[in-house]
N, C-alpha and C positions, 0 to 999 in steps of 0.2 A: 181142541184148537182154540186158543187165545184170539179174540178180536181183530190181532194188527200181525196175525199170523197169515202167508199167502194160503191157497189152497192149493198152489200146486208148487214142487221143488226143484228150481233149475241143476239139471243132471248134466247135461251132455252138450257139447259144440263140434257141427260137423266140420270136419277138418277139412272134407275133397273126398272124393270118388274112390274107391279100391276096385280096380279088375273094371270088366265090361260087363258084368251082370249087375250091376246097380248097388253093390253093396257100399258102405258107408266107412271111411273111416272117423273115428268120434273122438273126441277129448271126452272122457268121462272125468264129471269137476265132482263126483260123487262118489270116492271111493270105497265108501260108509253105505252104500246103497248097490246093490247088487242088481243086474241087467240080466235077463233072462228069459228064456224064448216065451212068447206068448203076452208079455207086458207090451202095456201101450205107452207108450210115447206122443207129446203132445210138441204143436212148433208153435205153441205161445201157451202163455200163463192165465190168458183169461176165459171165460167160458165160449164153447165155439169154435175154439182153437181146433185146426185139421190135427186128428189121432193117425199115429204110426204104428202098426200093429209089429212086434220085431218076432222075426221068423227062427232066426239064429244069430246067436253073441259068439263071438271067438275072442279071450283076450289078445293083447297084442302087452309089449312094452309100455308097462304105465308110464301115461295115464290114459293110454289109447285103448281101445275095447272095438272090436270090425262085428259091424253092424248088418244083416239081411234084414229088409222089410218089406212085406206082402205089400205088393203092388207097384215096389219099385224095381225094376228087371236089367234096365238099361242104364249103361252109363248116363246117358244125356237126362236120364230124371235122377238121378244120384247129383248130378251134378247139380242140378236143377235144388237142389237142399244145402249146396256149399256154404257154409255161413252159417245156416242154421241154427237158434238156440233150440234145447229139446227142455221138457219139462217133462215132469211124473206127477199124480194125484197123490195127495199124503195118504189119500186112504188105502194106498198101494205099497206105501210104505211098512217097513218094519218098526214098531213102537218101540220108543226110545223110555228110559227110566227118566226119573226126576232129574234135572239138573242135566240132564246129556243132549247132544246138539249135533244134527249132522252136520257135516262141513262145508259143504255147499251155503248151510244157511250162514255160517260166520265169514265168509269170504266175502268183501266189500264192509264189514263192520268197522266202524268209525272205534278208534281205540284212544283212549285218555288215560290221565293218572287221575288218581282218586283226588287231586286238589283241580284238574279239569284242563290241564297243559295237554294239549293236542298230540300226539305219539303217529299217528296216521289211520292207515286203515289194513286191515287184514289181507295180506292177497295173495298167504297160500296156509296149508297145515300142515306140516312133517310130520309122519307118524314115525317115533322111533322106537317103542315099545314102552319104556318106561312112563313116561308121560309127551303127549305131540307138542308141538313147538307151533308158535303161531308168526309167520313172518309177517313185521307191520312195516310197509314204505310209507312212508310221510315225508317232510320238507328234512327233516335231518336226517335223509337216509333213510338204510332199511334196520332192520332192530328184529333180532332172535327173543320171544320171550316163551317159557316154558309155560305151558298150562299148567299149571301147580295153584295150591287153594293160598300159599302164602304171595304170588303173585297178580294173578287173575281174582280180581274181587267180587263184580259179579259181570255177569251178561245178560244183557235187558234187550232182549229180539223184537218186542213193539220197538225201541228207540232206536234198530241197527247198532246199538254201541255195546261197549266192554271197557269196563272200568278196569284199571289195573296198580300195582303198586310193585316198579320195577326195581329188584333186588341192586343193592349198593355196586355200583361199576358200569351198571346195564345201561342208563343215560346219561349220553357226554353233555 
């Protein structure tokens, strides 16, 4: 883990209550990261943060994922989590190869061209099988660019950025 790297990876935002037994419905922003019974879940990033122990995952329609967690029974504490960011410890994670990025981390990255003209910022990843597509909104709109090597030039996770070099058409 690099220096200006967090310790923990924001996973999940509770969306509201599912049913009367306490259970969770969540936005999972981590689709790259797999939820499953017995992971802890943290409601902040820094050390000391209250852990959520999850009892049982049921997906739902991505990017939703219905959450049970030991010690939350009732509606009124489910509820009591509305809003909620969740986080994960990396060392809970699954290891990534050289050069691979979960998604979570490149959502919010500031995106430029390789001459340093402002494009926006990351704020979602389509996975379409062949290569993911990274949607950037900025002042001109929003912009489809493909993750591909002759596009995407590098990604620098200390600086939240992504340098890019958008194929001829892609910027008006």
């Amino acid at each position: 883990m690099g220096d200006g790297e967090a310790r923990r990876l924001r996973v999940g935002q509770v969306v509201r209550p599912h049913g009367v037994e306490g259970r969770l419905k969540v936005k999972w922003l981590a689709p790259d990261v797999p939820v499953v019974a017995k992971a802890l879940l943290y409601l902040g990033e820094g050390e000391g943060a209250p852990a959520l122990q999850v009892a049982a995952a049921t997906p739902m329609k991505p990017p939703f994922v219905l959450l049970a967690v030991a010690g939350c029974d009732t509606f009124e504490a489910a509820d009591g989590l509305r809003g909620a960011t969740l986080w994960m410890a990396r060392e809970a994670l699954p290891k990534l190869e050289e050069g691979a990025y979960y998604v979570a981390d490149l959502l919010g990255m500031r995106v430029e061209t390789v001459s340093g003209a402002p494009l926006g910022e990351v704020a979602e990843v389509i996975e379409t099988g062949a290569a993911d597509v990274y949607v950037v909104r900025g002042a001109g709109g929003e912009l489809l660019l493909p993750a591909i090597r002759e596009v995407v030039r590098r990604i620098d996770p200390e600086a939240r950025r992504i340098v890019v070099t958008p194929l001829p058409g892609m910027v008006g």
